[in-house]
N, C-alpha and C positions, 0 to 999 in steps of 0.2 A: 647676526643676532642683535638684538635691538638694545643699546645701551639705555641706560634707565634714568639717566640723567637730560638724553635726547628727546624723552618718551612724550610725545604729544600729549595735549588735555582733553583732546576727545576723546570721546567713549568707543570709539573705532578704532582708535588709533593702534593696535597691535600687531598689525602686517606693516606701520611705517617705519623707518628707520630715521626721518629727520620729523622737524616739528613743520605744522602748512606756514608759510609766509605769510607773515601780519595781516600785506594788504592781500590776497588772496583769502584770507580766513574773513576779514570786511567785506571782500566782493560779494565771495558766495552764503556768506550769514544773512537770513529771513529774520532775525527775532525782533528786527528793530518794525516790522510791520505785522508779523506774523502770529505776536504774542496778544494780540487783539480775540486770538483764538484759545485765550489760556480757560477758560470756561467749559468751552466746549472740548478741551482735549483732557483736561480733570474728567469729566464727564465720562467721557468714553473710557477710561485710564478704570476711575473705581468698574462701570460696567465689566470690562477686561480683567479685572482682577476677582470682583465678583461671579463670574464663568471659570475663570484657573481654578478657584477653590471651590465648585459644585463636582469638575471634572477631576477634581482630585491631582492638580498640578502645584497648585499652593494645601496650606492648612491653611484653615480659619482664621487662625491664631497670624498668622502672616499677613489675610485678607486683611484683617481690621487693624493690622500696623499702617499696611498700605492705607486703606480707604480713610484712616483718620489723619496719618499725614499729607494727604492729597487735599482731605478739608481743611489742614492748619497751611499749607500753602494757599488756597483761593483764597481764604481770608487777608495774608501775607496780600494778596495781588489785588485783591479790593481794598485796601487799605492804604494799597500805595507802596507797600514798604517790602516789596520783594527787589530782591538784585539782578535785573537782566543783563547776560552776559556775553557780547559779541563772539566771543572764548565757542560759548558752547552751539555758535551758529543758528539755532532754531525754539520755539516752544517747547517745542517737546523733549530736550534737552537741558533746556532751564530747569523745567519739572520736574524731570527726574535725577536729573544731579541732585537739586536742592533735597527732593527726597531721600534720595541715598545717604546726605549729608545728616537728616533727620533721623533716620530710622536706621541705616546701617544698610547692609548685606542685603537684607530682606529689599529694599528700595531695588537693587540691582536685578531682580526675580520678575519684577514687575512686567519688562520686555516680553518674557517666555510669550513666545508664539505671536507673536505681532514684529514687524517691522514700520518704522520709520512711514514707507508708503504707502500702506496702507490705514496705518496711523494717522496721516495725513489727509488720507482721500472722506478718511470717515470725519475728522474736524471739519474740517471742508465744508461737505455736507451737513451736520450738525451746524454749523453758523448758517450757510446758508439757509437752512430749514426754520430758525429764529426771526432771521433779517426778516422774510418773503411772510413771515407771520407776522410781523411788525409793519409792511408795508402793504400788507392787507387791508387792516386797520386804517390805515392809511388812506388807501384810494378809497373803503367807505366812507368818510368822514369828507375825502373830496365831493365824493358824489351827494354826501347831505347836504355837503352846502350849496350843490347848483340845486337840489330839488330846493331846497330854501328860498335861492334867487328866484328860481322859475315861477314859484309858488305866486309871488308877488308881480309877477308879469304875463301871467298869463292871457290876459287883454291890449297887454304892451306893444303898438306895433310899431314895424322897424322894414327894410327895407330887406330886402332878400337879394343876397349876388349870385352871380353866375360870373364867371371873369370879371371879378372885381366893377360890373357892372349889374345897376338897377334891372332886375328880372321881374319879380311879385313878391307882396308883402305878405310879410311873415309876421306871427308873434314871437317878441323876446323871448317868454319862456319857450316855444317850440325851439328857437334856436340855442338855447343853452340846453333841453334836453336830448339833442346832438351831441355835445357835449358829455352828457351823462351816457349815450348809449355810445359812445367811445371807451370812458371810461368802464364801463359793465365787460366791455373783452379785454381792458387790459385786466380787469379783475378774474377773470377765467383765464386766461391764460398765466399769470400767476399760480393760480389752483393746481392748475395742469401742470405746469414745471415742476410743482411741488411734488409731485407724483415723481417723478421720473429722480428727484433727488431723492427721496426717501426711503432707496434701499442703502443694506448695509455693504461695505466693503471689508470692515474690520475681520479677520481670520486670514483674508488671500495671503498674510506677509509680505516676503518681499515679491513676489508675482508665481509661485507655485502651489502656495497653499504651506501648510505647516503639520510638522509629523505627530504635533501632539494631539490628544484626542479632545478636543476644540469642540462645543457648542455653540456653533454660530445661530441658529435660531433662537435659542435665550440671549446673547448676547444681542440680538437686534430686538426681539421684544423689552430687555432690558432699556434700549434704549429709545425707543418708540417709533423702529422704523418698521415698514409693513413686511419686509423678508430680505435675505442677506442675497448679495451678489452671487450669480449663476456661473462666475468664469471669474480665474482668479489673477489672469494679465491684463485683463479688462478691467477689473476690480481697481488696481491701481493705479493704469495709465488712461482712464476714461476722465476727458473733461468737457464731456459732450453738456449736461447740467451745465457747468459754470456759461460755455456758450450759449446755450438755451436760454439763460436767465438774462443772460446782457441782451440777446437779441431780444427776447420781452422787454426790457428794459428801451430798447434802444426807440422802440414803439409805442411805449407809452409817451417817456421822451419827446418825439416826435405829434404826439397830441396834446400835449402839454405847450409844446413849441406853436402851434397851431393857434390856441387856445392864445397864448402869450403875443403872438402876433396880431391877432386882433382885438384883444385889449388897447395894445399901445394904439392902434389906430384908431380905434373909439374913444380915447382918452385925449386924443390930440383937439386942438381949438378946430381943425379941417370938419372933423367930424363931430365931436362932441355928444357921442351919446354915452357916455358913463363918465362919472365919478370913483375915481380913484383915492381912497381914505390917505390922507397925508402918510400915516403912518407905515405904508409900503412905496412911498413914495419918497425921493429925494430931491435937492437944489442944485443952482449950478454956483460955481466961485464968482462966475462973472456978470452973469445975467439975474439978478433980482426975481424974476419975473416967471422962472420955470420951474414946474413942478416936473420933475422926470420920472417914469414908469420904469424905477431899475429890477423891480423883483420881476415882471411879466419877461423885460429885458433880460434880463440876468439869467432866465430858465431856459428862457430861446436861445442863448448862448452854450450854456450848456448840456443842451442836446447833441452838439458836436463833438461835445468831450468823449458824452459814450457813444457815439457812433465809430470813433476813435479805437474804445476799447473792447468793441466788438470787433472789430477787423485786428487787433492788436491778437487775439486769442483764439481766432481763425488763424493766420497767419501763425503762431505757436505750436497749434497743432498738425500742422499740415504735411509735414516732413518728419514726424515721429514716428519709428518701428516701436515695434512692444517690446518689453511692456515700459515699466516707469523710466524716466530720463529728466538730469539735474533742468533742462528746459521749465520743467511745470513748475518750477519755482516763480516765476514769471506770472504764473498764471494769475497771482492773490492781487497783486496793486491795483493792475486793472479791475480785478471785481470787485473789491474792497472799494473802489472809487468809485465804479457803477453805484455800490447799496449805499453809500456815500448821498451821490450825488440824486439818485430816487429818494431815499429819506428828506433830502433838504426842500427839494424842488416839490414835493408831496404834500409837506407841508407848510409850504411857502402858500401854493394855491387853497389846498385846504382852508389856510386861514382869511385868506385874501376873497373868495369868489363870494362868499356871501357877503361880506362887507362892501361887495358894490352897489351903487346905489345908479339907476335907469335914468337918463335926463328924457321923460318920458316926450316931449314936446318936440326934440332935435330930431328923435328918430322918427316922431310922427312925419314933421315938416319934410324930414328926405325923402320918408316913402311916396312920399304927392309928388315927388319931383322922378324924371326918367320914367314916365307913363308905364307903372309899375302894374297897372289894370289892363293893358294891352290884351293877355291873354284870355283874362275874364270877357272881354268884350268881344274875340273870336269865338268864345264858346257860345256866350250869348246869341251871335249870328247862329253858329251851327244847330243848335237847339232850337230856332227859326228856320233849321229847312236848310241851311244855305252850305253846302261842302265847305271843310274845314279850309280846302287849298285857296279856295274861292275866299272865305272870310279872311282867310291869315293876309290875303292881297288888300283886301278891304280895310281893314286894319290897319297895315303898312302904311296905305294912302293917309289916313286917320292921323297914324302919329306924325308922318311930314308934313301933313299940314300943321298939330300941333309946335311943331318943331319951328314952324316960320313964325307961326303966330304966339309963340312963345304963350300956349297954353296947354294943361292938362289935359286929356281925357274925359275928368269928370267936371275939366270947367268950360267944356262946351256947351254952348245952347243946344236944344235937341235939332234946332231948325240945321244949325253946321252939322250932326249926326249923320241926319238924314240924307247931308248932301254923297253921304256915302254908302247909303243904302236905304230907301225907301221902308225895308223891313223893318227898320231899327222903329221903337215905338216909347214910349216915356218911361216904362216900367228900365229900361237901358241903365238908371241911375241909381238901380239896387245893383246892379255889381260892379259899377264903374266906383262907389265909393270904396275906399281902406276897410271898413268894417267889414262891408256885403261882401267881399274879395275874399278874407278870413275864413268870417265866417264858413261860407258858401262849402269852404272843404273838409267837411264834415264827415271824417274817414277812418279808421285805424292808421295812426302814422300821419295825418294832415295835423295842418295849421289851424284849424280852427279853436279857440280858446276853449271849447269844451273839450275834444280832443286833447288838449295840451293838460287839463286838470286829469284826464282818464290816464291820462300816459304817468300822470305823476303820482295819482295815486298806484298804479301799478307798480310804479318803481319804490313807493316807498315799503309797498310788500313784500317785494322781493328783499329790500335790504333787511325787514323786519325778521327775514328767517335765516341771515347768516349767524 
């Protein structure tokens, strides 16, 4: 029999006999990261109490003790001035102690038909389903600012790689709307995960469901999810969503990181085609003279964090029987860092990508260099009659001579043209110029700057209708 003097201060505590060990009640307590979620667990709390008393498990009269001291606590927790308590291990133990402490008896009612897990699984989701709304936001505002950029370079040309080697020139804006149509699937897929987080778990309890006579469809409409969980072990121990979202995450990340990589390398004296505004920029202690690219750096850095905590929560999941198990406590830091670290890194670029400014003349001067019209001029052949395989040879010849003679393409004489093909005729130096090269691909999806305005206005249609 449990002496009452030994009686632990959990709310579980009535099958124990001693109290848990200090550092064991620290180890396994979430609230010092978990109460981040005190919002959205209010949230669900009044919905939950608002369903007990439809279904006739609370009165009214009970409902609106609860629901009014759940709102004199959020206030307490935006305010700053609630007490969290290692003691009570979790949010959703803070909240409702504190309430019990408010209202009495009735606070301790609140529980009826929900556990802990499934409690859990619907805060979860509810943050989640806020964050991925906030970071929607987000990558549109990203993608305004490359149409922005692009808007203004549309004519802008720039050298086009293929292994980090000279292939054909591009315009700027074509290449930052690369950019944009990266960013449009991280934008759907977001949308899409959203989906798959927006059912309800709240009702499963602790992983069989609950005897009382529960209205989980008002409770999820209560809370504006599109319909409640179909299985109630799954209900609690599913963290397939929180993977889903990291692994989006870890993709966007990853074009972000992209994107951040060749900033820095345009922003270098090597290259020098963009300007970087001081103001996302830093100095060194020792060298005077450097401007350093820490936020492009900084985001390419941390792309590996979350690639981290994607395999972090893979790795979590992997060896879990059903249904729920102390493991998915684990699950929050890593995501909570993920939406973290997409919130920062979102609108790090956001702010940053339109305030670049083109050094429109560096990238002109590189595209002239690495005979970047090479392939303009096998087509050129071809369209004279002469098999591609034959021109691409023709060609080849072309640029090694170029190469000795330490000239372009288009700063040959036609008389050297010719010496590699008879066909070749003076009109050769409409597509051997940067402009005629552009232009010329005049396509859905090409380089050429009308192309590139069509693409933008498209794009800013679509954003017009989120």
């Amino acid at each position: 029999m449990t002496d009452s003097n030994n009686a632990t201060n959990q709310q579980w505590g009535g099958r124990f006999s001693e109290p848990v060990d200090a550092f064991v009640a620290r180890f396994t307590a979430s609230v010092e990261f978990d109460q981040r979620m005190a919002k959205q667990d209010i949230q669900g709390s009044v919905a939950h109490a608002t369903m007990l008393a439809k279904v006739g498990v609370l009165t009214d009269e009970e409902r609106d003790q609860i629901i009014q001291g759940l709102t004199e606590i959020r206030e307490e927790i935006e305010n700053g001035e609630f007490n969290w308590s290692v003691e009570l291990e979790d949010v959703h133990m803070n909240i409702e102690a504190r309430l019990t402490q408010k209202i009495g008896i009735t606070g301790k009612k609140l529980h009826t038909g929900r556990s802990r897990n499934d409690q859990v699984a619907t805060d979860i989701r509810l943050y989640m389903r806020d964050e991925i709304d906030f970071l929607l936001e987000e990558v549109t505002r990203l993608q305004q600012g490359i149409l922005s950029l692009a808007a203004k370079n549309t004519d802008t040309i720039m050298p086009g790689f293929t292994h980090l080697q000279t292939a054909q020139p591009v315009t700027f804006g074509h290449h930052l709307m690369a950019w944009y149509e990266m960013a449009q699937r991280d934008y759907e897929r977001l949308v899409d995960c959203r989906k798959r987080i927006n059912i309800l778990p709240l009702g499963a309890a602790a992983l069989a469901g609950t005897t009382y006579p529960i209205d989980r469809h008002m409770t999820a409409e209560l809370l504006g999810f599109e319909r409640p969980t179909y299985n109630s072990l799954d209900s609690v121990s599913d963290r397939d969503f929180a993977i889903e979202f990291t692994a989006v995450s870890a993709t966007t990340m990853m074009h972000l990181s992209r994107w951040a990589e060749e900033m820095v390398m345009w922003a270098s004296a090597q290259f020098n085609f963009i300007f970087l505004p001081d103001r996302f920029c830093t100095g060194s202690s020792i060298m005077p003279q450097k401007k350093n690219p820490d936020v492009p750096e900084l985001v390419r850095g941390k792309t590996g964090r979350v690639y981290g905590h994607l395999m972090s929560l893979l790795t979590l999941m992997k060896s879990q029987c059903l249904a729920y198990n102390k493991d998915n406590q684990e699950d929050k830091e890593p995501l909570f860092d993920t939406v973290d670290t997409m919130k920062g890194s979102l609108r790090a670029f956001a702010d940053m990508i339109p305030a670049i400014e083109a050094r429109k003349e560096y990238m002109y001067e590189a595209a002239r260099r690495g005979f970047s019209t090479a392939t303009d001029l096998a087509d050129y052949l071809v369209r004279k009659g002469v098999a591609f395989r034959d021109a691409h040879e023709i060609v080849g010849k072309a640029v090694g001579y170029g190469v000795e003679q330490n000239k372009d393409l288009s700063e040959m004489s036609l008389e050297e043209l010719k010496g590699f093909g008879d066909i070749i005729e003076g009109d050769v130096f409409d597509v051997l110029t940067l402009e005629g090269s552009v232009a010329a691909r005049d396509h859905i999806g090409g380089t050429a700057p009308a192309q590139v305005k069509l693409a933008i206005e498209r794009a800013e249609k679509e954003l017009a209708l989120r």
